[in-house]
N, C-alpha and C positions, 0 to 999 in steps of 0.2 A: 537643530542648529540653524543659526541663521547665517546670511553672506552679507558681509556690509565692504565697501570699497575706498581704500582710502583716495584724497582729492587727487595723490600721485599716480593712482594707477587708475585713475578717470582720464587721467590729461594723458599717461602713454596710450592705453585703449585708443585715444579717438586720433593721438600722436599718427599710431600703428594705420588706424583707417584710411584715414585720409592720405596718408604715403602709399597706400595702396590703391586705392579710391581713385584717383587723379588716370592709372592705366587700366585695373576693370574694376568696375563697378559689384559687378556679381563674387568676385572673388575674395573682394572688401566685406559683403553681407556673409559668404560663409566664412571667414574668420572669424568672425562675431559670434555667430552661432555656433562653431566649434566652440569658441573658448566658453562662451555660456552654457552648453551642456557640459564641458569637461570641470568648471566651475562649481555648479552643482549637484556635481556627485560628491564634492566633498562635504555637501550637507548628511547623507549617510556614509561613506567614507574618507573622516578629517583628517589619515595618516597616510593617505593613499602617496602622497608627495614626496620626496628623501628629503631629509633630514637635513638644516642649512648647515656643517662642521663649522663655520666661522661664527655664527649667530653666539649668544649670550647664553640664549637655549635652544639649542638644534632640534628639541622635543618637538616643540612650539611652534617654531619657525623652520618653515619648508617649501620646497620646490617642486609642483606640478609642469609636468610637460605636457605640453597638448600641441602636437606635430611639431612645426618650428617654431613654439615662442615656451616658453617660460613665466610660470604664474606665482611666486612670491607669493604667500599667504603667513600669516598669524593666526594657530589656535586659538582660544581664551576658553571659559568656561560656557558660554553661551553665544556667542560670532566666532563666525570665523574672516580676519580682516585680510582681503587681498591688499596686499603692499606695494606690489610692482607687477608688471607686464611687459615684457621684452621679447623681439626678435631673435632667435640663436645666433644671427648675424653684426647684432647688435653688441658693443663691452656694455657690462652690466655695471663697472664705474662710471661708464659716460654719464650713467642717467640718475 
């Protein structure tokens, strides 16, 4: 499987950085690294996430947590598309 990202959860990613970025620096880089190994383990495990109950198909569409953020992803047959990335502090309508 592969990971592809859609352009909205490029803009929260670097959203998220920079909000952090600005008071440490260092804290900013391991966020990044967190989500990016928690990321790609869903290339060998794509169901690791719960299931979205509101989504169209909750099979498909699911929720990775990786400490306090939330990673939104889409199955398919072949990507797997992260959709969103969020703060647990953050509403997930705001964005």
């Amino acid at each position: 499987m592969r990971i592809g990202y859609s352009p909205e959860a490029i803009d929260d990613l670097q959203r998220l950085v920079e909000f952090v970025e600005d008071k440490n620096p260092f804290a900013a880089r391991r966020i990044v690294i967190n989500l990016q190994e928690g990321v790609d383990k869903l290339k060998r495990f794509p169901r690791i996430g719960l299931p979205v109950l509101k989504a169209s198909d909750p099979e498909q569409v699911r929720d990775l947590y990786i400490s306090n953020y939330t990673v939104r992803y889409l199955i398919t047959d072949e990507i797997i598309y992260v959709l969103r990335i969020w703060h647990s502090k953050e509403n997930e309508k705001n964005l």
